[in-house]
N, CA and C atoms as a LAMMPS dump frame, in Angstrom:
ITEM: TIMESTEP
0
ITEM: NUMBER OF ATOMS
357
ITEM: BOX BOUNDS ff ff ff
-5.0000000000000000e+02 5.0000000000000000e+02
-5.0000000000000000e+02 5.0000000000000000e+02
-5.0000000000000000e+02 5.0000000000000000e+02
ITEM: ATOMS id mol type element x y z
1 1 1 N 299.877 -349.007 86.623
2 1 2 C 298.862 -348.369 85.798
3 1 3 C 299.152 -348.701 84.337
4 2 1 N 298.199 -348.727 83.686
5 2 2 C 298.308 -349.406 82.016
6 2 3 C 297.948 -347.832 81.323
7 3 1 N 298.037 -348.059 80.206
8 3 2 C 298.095 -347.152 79.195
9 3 3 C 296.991 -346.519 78.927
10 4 1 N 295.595 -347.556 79.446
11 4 2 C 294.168 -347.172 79.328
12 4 3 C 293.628 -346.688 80.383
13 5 1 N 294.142 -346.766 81.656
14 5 2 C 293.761 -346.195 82.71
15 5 3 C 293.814 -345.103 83.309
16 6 1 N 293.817 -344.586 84.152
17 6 2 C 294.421 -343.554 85.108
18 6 3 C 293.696 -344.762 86.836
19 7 1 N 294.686 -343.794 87.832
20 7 2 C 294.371 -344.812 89.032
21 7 3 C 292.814 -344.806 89.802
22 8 1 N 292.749 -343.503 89.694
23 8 2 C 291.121 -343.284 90.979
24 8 3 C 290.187 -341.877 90.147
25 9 1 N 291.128 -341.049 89.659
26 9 2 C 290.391 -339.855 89.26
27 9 3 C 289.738 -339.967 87.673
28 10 1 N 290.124 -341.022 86.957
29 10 2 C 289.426 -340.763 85.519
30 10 3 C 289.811 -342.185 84.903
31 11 1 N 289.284 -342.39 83.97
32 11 2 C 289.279 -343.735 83.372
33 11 3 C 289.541 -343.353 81.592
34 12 1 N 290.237 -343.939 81.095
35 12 2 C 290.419 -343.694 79.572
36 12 3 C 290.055 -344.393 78.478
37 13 1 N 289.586 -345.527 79.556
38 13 2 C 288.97 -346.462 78.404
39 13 3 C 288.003 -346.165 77.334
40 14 1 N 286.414 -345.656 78.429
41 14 2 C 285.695 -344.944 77.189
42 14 3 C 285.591 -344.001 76.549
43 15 1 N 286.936 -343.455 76.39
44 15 2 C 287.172 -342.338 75.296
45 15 3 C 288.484 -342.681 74.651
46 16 1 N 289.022 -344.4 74.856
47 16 2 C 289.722 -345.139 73.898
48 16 3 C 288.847 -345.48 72.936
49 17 1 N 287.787 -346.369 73.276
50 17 2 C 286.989 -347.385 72.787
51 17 3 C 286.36 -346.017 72.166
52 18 1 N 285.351 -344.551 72.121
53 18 2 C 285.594 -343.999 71.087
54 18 3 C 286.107 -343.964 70.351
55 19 1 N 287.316 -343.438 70.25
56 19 2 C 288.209 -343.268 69.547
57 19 3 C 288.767 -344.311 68.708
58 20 1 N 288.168 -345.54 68.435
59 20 2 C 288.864 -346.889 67.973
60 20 3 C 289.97 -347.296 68.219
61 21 1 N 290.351 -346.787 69.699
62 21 2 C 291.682 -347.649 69.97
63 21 3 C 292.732 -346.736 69.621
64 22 1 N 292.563 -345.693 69.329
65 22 2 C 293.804 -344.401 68.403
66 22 3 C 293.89 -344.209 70.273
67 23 1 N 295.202 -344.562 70.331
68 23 2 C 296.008 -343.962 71.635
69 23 3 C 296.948 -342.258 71.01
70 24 1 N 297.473 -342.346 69.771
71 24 2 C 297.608 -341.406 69.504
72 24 3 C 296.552 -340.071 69.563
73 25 1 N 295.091 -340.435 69.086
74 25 2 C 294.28 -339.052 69.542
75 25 3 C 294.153 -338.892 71.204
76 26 1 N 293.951 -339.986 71.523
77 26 2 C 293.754 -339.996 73.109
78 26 3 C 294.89 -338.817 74.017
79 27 1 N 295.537 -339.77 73.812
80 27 2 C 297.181 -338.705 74.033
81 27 3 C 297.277 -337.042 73.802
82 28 1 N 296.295 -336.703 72.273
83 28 2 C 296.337 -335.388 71.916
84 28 3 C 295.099 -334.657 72.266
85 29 1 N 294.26 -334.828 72.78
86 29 2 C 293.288 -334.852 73.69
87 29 3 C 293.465 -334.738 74.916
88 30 1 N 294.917 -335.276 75.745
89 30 2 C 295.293 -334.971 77.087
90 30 3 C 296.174 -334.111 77.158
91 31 1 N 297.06 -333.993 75.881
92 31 2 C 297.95 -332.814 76.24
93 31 3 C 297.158 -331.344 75.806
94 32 1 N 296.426 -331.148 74.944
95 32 2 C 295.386 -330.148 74.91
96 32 3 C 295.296 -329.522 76.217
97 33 1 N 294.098 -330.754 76.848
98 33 2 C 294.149 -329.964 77.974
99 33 3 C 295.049 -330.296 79.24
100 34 1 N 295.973 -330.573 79.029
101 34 2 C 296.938 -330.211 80.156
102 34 3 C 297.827 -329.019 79.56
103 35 1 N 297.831 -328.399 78.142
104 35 2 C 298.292 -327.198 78.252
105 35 3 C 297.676 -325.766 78.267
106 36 1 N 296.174 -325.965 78.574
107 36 2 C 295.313 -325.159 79.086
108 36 3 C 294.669 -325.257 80.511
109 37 1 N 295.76 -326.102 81.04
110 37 2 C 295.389 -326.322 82.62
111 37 3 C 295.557 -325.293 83.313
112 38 1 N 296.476 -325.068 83.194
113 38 2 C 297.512 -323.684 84.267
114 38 3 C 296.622 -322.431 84.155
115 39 1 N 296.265 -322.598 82.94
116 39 2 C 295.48 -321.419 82.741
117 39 3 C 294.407 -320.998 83.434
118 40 1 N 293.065 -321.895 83.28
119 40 2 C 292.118 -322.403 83.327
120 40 3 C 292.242 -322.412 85.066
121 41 1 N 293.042 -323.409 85.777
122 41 2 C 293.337 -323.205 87.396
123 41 3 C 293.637 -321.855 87.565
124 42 1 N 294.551 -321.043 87.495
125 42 2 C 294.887 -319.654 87.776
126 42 3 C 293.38 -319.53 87.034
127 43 1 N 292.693 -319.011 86.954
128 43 2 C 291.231 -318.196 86.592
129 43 3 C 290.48 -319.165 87.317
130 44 1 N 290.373 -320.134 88.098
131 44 2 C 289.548 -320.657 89.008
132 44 3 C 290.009 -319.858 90.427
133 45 1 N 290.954 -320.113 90.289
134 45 2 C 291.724 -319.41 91.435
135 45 3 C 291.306 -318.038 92.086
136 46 1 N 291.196 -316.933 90.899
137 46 2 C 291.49 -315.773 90.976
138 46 3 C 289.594 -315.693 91.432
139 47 1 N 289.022 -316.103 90.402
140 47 2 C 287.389 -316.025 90.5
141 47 3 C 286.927 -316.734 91.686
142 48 1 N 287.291 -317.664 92.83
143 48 2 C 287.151 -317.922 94.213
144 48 3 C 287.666 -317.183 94.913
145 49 1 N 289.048 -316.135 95.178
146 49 2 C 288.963 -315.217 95.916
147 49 3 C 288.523 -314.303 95.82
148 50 1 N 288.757 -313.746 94.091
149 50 2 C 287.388 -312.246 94.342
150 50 3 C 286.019 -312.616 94.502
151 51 1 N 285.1 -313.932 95.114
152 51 2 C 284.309 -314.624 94.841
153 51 3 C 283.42 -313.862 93.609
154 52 1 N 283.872 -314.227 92.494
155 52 2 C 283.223 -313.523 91.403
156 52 3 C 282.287 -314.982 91.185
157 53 1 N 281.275 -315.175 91.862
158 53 2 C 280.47 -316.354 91.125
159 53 3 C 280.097 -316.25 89.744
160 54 1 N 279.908 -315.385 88.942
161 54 2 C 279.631 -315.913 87.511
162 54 3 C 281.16 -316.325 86.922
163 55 1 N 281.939 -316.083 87.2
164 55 2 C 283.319 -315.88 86.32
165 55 3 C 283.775 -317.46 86.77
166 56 1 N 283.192 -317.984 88.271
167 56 2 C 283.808 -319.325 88.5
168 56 3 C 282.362 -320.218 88.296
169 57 1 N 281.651 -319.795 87.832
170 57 2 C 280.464 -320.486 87.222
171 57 3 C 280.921 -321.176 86.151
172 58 1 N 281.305 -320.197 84.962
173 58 2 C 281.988 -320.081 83.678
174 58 3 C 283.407 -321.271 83.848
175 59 1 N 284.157 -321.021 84.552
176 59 2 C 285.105 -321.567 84.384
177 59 3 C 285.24 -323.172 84.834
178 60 1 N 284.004 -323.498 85.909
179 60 2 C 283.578 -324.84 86.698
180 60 3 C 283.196 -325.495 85.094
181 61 1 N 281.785 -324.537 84.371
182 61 2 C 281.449 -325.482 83.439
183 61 3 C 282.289 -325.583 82.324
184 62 1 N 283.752 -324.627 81.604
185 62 2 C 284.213 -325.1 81.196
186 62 3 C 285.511 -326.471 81.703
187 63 1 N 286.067 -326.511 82.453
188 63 2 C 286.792 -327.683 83.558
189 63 3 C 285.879 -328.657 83.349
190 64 1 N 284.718 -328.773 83.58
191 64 2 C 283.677 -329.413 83.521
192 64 3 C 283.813 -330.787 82.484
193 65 1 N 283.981 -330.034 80.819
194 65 2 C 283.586 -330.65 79.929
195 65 3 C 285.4 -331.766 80.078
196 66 1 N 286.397 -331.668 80.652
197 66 2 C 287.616 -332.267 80.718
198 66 3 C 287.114 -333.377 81.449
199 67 1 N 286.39 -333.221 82.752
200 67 2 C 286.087 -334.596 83.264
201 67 3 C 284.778 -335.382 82.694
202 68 1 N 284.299 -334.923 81.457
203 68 2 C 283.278 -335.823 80.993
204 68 3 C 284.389 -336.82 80.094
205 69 1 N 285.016 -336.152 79.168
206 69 2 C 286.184 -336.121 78.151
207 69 3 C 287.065 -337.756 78.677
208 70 1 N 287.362 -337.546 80.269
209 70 2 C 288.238 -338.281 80.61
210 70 3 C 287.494 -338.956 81.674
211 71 1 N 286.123 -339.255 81.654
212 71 2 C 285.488 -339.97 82.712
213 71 3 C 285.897 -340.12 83.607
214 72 1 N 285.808 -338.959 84.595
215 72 2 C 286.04 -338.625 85.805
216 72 3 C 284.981 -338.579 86.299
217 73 1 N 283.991 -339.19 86.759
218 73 2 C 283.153 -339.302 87.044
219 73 3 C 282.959 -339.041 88.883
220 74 1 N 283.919 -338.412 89.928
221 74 2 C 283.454 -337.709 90.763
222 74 3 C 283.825 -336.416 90.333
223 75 1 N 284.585 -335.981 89.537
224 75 2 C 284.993 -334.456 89.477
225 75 3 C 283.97 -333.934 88.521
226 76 1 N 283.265 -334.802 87.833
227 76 2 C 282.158 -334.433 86.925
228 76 3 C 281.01 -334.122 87.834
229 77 1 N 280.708 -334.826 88.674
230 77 2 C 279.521 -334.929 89.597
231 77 3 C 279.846 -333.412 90.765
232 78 1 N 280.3 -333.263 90.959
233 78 2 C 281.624 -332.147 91.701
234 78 3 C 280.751 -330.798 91.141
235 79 1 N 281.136 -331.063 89.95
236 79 2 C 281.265 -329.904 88.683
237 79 3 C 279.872 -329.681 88.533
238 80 1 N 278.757 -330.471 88.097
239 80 2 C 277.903 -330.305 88.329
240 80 3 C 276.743 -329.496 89.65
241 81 1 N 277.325 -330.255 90.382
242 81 2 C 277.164 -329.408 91.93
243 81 3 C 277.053 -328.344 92.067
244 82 1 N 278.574 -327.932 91.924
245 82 2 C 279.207 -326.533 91.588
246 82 3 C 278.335 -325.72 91.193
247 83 1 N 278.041 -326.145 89.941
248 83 2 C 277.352 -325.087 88.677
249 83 3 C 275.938 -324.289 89.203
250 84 1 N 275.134 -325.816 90.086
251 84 2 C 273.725 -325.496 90.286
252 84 3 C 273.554 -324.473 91.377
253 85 1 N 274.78 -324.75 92.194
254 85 2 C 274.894 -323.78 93.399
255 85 3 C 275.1 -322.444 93.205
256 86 1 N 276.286 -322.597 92.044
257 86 2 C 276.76 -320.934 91.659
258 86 3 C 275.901 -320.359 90.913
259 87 1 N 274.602 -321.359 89.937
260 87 2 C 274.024 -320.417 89.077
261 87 3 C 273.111 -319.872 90.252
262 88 1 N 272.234 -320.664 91.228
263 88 2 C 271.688 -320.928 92.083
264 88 3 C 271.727 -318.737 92.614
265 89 1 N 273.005 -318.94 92.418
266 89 2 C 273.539 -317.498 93.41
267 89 3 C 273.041 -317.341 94.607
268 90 1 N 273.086 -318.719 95.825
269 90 2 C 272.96 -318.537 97.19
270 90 3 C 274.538 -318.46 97.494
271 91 1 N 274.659 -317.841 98.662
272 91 2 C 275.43 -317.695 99.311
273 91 3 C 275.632 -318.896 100.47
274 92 1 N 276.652 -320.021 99.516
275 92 2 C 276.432 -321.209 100.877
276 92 3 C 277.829 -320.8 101.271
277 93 1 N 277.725 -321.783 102.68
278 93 2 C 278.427 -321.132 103.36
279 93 3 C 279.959 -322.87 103.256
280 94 1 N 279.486 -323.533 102.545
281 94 2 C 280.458 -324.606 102.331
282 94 3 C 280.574 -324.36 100.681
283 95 1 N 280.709 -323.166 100.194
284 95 2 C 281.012 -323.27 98.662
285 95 3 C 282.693 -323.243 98.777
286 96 1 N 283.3 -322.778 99.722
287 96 2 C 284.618 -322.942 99.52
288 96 3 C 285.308 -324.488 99.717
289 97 1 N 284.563 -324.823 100.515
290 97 2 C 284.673 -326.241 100.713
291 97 3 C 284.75 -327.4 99.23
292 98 1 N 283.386 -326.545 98.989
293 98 2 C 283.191 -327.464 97.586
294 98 3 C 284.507 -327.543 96.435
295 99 1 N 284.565 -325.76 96.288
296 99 2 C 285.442 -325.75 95.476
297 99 3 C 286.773 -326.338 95.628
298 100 1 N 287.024 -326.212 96.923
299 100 2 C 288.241 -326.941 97.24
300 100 3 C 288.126 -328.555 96.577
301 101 1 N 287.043 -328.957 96.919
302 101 2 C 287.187 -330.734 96.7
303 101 3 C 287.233 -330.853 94.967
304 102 1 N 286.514 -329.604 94.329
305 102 2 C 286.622 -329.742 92.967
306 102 3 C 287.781 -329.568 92.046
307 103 1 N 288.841 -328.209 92.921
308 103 2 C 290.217 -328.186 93.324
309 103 3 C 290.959 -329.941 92.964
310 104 1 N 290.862 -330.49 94.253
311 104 2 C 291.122 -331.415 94.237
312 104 3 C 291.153 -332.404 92.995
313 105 1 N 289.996 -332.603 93.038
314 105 2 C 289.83 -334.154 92.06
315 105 3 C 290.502 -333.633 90.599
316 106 1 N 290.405 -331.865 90.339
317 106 2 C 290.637 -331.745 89.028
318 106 3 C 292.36 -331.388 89.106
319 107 1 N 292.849 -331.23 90.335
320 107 2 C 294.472 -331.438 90.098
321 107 3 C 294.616 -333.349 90.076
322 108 1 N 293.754 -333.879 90.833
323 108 2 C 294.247 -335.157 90.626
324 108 3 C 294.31 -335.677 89.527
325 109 1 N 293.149 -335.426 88.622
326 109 2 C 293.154 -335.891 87.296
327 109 3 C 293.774 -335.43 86.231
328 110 1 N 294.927 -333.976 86.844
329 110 2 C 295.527 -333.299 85.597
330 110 3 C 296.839 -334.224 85.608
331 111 1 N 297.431 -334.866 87.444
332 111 2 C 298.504 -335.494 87.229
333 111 3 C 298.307 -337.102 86.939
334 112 1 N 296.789 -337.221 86.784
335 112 2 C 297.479 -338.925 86.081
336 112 3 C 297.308 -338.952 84.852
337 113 1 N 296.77 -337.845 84.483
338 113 2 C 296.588 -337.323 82.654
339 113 3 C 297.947 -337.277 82.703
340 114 1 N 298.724 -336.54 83.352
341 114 2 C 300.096 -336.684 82.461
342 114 3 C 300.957 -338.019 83.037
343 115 1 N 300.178 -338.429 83.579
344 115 2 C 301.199 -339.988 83.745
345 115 3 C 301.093 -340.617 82.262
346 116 1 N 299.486 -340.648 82.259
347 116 2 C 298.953 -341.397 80.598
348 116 3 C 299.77 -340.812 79.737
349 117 1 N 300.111 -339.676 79.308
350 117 2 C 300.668 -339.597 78.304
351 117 3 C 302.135 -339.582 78.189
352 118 1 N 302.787 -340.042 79.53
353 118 2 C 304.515 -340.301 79.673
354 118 3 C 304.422 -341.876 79.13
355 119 1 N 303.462 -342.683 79.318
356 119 2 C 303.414 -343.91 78.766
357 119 3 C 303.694 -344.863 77.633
């Protein structure tokens, strides 16, 4: 993996090539939010078992704006999903499912965010 990449969950290029090539903002931009990760997961967490849908509404679309940030472009699409369903306020019966996969892609992309910035 190179310095501009991440492997499958997010790409860094076009928010290098923003940035004019400053790997230093890039970098401070990933540790940001990797030190509001923990957080942010524990309150995803908590708001899928009390299924508080507005509270994991809230917290999908903020997570949300990290995979635009870091072109993650399935955990964005994910996230989106998410949102329409929870504002939606049906009761599906694969929302845990979902969340799980959104789970997913957004732990995947918190650990190659911090690969990028061991680099």
């Amino acid at each position: 993996m190179t310095a501009t990449s991440c492997t499958s969950h997010c790409d860094m290029l076009p928010l290098l090539k923003s940035l004019g090539g400053d790997m230093d903002k890039a970098k401070n931009l990933v540790k940001i939010f990797l030190q509001m990760y923990p957080e942010n997961l524990e309150k995803f967490d908590a708001a899928l078992s009390n299924a508080d849908h507005v509270q994991l509404c809230q917290i999908v679309h903020d997570l949300r704006s990290g995979f635009a940030i870091f072109s993650a472009k399935i955990g964005l699409a994910l996230a989106n999903q998410l949102q329409i369903k929870l504002q939606g306020g049906e009761e599906e019966p694969e929302l845990v499912d979902d969340c799980n996969r959104f789970r997913f892609e957004l732990e995947g992309m918190a650990s190659e965010l911090a690969v990028f910035i061991a680099v």
